[in-house]
N, C-alpha and C positions, 0 to 999 in steps of 0.2 A: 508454542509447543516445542516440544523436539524433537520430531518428527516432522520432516518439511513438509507440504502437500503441493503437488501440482498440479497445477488448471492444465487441462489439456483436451484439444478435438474443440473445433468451431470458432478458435481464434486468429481472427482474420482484421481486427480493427482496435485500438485503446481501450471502446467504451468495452469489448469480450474479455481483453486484459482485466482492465477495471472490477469489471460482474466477476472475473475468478477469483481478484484479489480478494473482492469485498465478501466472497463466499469462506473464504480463506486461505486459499492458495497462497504459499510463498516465492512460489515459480511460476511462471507461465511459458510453456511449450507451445511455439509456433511455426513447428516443423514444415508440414501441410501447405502453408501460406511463404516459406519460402520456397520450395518447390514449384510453385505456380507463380510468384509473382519477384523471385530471387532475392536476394539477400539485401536490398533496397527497404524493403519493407517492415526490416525492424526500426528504422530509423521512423516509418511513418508508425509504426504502433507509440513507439515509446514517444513520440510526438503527441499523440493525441491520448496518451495516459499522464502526459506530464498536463495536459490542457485542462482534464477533467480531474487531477487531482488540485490543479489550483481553483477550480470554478466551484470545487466541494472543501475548501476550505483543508484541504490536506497540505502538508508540507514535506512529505516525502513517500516514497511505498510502502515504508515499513507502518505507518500511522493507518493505512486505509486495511491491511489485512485484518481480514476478520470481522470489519466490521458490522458485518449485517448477522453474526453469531451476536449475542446478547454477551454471553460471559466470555470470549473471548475479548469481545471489544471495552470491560469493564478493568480487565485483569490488563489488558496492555495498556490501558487509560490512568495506571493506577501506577504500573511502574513508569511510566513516563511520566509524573508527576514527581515521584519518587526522585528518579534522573534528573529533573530540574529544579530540584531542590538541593540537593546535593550540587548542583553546579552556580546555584544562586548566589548572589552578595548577600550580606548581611540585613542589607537594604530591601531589597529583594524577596529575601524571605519573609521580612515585616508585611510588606505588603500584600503577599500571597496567604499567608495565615490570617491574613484581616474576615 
């Protein structure tokens, strides 16, 4: 979209991060949780959002936004196809169009 949206209130752990990305959110705000637990604790979120994007088969943040919307998760799925197509060999693309 172009309009960023951000998750915010209640994130205190990866998998909260996670649940905002996959709502949509392209931010997550975790104001709140450093205040209580200090600035330590981005290190342990983005620890355990990098754990649960590998254990789901994601390869980066930007690939899990959205994805529990239907047609946003279609429309990003589409140009990201799109992007590695355009970045394929010739070889590559044989195989993909198969």
């Amino acid at each position: 979209g172009q309009v960023p949206i951000i998750g915010v209130g209640g994130v205190g752990s990866g998998r909260d991060a996670y649940e905002k990305l996959k709502a949509g959110a392209s931010l997550v705000q975790i104001y709140s949780m450093m205040v209580y637990e200090g600035p330590g604790v981005v290190s342990r979120i983005r620890h355990e959002l990098a754990t649960l994007l590998a254990e789901n088969g994601y390869k980066n943040v930007d690939d899990v936004v959205g994805a529990d919307n239907e047609e946003i998760y279609w429309k990003r799925r589409e140009e990201r196809v799109r992007r590695r197509m355009q970045e394929a060999t010739p070889n590559e693309k044989q195989i993909i169009e198969m």
